[in-house]
OpenMM code with the backbone's topology and positions (N, CA, C; nanometers):
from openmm import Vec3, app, unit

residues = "UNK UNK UNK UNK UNK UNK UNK UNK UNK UNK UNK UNK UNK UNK UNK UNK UNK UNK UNK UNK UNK UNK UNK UNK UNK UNK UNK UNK UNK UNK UNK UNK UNK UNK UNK UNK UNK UNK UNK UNK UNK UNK UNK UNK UNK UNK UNK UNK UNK UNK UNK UNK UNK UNK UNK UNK UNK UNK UNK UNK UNK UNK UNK UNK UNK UNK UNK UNK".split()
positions = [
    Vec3(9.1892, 7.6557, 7.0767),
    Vec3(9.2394, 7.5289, 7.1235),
    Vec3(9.1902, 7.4131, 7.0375),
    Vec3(9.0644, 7.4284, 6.9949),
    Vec3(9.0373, 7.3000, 6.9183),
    Vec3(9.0860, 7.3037, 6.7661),
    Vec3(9.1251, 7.3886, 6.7105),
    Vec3(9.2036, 7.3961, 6.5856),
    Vec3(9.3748, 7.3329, 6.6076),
    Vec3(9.4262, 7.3904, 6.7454),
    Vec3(9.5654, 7.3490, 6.8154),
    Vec3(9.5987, 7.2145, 6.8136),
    Vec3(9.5816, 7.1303, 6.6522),
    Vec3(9.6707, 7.0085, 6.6790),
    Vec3(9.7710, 6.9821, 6.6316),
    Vec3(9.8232, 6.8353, 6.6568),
    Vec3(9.9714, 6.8166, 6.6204),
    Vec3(9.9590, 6.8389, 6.5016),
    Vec3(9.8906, 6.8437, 6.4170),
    Vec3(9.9034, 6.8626, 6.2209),
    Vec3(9.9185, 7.0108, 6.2206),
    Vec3(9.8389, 7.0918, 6.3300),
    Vec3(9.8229, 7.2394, 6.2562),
    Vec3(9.9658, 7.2713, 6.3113),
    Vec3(10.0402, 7.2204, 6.4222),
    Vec3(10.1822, 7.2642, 6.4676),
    Vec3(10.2783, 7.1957, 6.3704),
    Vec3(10.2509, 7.0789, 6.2984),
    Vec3(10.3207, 7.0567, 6.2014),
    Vec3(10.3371, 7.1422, 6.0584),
    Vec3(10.2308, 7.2230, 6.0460),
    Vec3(10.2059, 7.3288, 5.9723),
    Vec3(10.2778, 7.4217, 5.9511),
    Vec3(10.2480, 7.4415, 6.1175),
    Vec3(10.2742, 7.5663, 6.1531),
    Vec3(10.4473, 7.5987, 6.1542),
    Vec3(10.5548, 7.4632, 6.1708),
    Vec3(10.6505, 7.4421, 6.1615),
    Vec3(10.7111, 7.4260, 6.0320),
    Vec3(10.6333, 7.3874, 5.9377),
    Vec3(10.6468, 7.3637, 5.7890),
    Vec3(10.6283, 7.5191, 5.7291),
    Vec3(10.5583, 7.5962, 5.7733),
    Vec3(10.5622, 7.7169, 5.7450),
    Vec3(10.6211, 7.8337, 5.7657),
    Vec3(10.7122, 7.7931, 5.8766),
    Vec3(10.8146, 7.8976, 5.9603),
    Vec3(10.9214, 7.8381, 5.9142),
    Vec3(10.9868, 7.6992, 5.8566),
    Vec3(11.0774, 7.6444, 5.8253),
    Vec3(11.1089, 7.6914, 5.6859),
    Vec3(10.9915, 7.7075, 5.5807),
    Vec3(11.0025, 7.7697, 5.4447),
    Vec3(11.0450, 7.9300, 5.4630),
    Vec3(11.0083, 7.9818, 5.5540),
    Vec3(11.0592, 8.1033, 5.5474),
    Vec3(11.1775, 8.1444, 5.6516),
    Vec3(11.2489, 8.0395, 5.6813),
    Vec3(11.3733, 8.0233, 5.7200),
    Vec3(11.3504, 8.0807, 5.9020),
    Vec3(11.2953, 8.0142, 5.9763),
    Vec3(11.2474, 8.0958, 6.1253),
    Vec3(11.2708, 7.9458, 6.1643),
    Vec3(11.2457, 7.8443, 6.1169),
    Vec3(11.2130, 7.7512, 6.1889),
    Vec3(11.3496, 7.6192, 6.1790),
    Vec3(11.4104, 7.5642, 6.2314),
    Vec3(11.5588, 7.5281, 6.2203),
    Vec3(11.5188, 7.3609, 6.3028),
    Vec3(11.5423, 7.2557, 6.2177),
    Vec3(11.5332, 7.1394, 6.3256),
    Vec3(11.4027, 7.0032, 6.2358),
    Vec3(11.3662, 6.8985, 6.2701),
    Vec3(11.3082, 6.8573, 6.2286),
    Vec3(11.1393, 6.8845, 6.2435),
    Vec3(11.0487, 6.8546, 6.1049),
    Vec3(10.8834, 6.8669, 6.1967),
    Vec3(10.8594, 6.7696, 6.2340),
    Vec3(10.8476, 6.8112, 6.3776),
    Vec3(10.7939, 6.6948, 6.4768),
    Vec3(10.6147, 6.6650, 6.5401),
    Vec3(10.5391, 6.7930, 6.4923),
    Vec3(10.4340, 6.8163, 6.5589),
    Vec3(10.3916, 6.8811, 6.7047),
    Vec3(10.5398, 6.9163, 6.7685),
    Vec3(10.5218, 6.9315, 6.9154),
    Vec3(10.5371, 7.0534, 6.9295),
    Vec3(10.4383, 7.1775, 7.0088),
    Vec3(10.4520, 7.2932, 7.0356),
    Vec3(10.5897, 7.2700, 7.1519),
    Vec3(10.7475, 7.2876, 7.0865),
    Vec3(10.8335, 7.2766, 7.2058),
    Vec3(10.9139, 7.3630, 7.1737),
    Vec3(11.0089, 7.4443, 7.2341),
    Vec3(11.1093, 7.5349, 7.2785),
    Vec3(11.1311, 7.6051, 7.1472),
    Vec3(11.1856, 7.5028, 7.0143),
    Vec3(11.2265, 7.5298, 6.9487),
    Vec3(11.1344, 7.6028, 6.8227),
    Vec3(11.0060, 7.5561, 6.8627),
    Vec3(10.8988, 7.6006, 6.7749),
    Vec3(10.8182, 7.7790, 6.7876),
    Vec3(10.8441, 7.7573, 6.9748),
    Vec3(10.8025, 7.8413, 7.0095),
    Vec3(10.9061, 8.0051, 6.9703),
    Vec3(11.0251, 7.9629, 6.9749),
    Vec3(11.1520, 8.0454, 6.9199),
    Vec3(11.1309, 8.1021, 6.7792),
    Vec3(11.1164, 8.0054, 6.6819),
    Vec3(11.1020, 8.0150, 6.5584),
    Vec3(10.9375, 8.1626, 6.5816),
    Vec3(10.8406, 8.0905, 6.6609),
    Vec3(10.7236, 8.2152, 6.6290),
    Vec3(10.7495, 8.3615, 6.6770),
    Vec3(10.8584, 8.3595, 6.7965),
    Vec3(10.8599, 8.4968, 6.8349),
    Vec3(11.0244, 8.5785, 6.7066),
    Vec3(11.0917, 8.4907, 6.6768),
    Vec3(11.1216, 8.5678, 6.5521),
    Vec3(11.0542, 8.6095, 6.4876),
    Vec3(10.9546, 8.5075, 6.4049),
    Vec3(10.8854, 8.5580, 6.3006),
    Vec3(10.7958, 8.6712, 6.2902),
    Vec3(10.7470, 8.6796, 6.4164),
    Vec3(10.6674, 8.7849, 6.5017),
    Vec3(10.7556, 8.8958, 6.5184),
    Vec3(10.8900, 8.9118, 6.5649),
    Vec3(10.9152, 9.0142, 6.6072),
    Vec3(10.9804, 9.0945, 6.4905),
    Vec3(10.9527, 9.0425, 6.4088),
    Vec3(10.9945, 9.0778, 6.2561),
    Vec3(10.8986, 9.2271, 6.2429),
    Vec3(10.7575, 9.1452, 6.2686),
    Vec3(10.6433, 9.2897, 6.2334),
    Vec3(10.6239, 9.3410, 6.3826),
    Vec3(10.7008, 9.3270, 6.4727),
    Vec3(10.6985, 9.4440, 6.5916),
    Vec3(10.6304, 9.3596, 6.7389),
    Vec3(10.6150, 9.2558, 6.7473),
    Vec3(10.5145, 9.1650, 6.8424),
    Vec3(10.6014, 9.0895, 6.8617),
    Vec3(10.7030, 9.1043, 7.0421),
    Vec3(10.8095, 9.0286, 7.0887),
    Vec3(10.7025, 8.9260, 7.1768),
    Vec3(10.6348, 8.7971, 7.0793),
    Vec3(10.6027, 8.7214, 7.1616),
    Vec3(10.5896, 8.5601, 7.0924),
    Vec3(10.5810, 8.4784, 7.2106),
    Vec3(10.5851, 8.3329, 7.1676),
    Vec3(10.4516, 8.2419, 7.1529),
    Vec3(10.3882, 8.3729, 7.1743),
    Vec3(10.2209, 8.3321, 7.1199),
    Vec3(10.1522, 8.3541, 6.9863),
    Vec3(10.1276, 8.2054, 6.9019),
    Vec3(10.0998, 8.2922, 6.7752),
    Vec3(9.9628, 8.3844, 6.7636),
    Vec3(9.9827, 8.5056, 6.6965),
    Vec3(9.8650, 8.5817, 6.7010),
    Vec3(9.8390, 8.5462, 6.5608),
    Vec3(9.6606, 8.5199, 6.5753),
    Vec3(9.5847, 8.5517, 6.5288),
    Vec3(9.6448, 8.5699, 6.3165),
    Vec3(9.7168, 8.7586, 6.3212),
    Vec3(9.7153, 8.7709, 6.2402),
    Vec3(9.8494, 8.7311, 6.1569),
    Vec3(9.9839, 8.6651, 6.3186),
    Vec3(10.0639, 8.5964, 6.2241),
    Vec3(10.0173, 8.4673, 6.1276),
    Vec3(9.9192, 8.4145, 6.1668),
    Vec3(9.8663, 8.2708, 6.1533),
    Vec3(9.8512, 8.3149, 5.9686),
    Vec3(9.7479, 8.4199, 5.9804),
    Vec3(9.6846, 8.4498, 5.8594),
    Vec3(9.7640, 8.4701, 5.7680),
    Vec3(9.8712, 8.5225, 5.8319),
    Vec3(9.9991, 8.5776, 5.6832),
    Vec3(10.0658, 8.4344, 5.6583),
    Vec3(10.0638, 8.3646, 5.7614),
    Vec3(10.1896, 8.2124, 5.7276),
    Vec3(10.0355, 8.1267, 5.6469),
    Vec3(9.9395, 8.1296, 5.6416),
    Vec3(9.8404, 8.0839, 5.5503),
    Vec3(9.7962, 7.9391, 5.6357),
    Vec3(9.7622, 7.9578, 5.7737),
    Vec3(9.7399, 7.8449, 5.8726),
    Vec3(9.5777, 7.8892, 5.8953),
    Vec3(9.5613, 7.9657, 5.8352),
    Vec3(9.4041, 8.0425, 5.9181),
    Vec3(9.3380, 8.1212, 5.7907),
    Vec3(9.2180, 8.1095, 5.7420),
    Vec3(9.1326, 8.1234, 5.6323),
    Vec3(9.1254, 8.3023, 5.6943),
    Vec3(9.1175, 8.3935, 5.5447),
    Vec3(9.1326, 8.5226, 5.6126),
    Vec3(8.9827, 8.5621, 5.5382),
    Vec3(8.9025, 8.6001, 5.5722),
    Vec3(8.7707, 8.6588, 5.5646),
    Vec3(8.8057, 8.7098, 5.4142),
    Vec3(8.6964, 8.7123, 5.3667),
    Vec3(8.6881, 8.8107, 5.1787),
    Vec3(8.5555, 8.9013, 5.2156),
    Vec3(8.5853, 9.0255, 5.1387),
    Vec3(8.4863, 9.0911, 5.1516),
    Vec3(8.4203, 9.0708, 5.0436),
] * unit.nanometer
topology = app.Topology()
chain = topology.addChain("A")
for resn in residues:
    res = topology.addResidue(resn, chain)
    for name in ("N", "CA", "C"):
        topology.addAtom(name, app.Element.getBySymbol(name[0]), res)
């Protein structure tokens, strides 16, 4: 939740929009249309949901991925 702001949903919309999921203007607002765009993008790799996980975050490059 404290990472969850309007910039990282603007992101997060800027990043689903480049890979063609995301349709509409960036507005910053987790709303209907945003939430749509994540469960495509998601259900692409098998996860029918409107919650971003974790490791979609990491592949759209919203979330630093550990180095070994």
């Amino acid at each position: 939740e404290d990472i969850w702001t309007e910039e990282f949903t603007a992101s997060l919309q800027r990043a689903l929009k480049v890979r063609g999921q995301f349709y509409g203007t960036i507005t910053g607002q987790l709303d209907g249309r945003t939430r749509a765009a994540i469960r495509r993008y998601q259900s692409a790799g098998g996860l029918d949901s409107v919650i971003l996980s974790l490791e979609s975050a990491r592949r759209l490059g919203l979330v630093a991925v550990a180095r070994d």
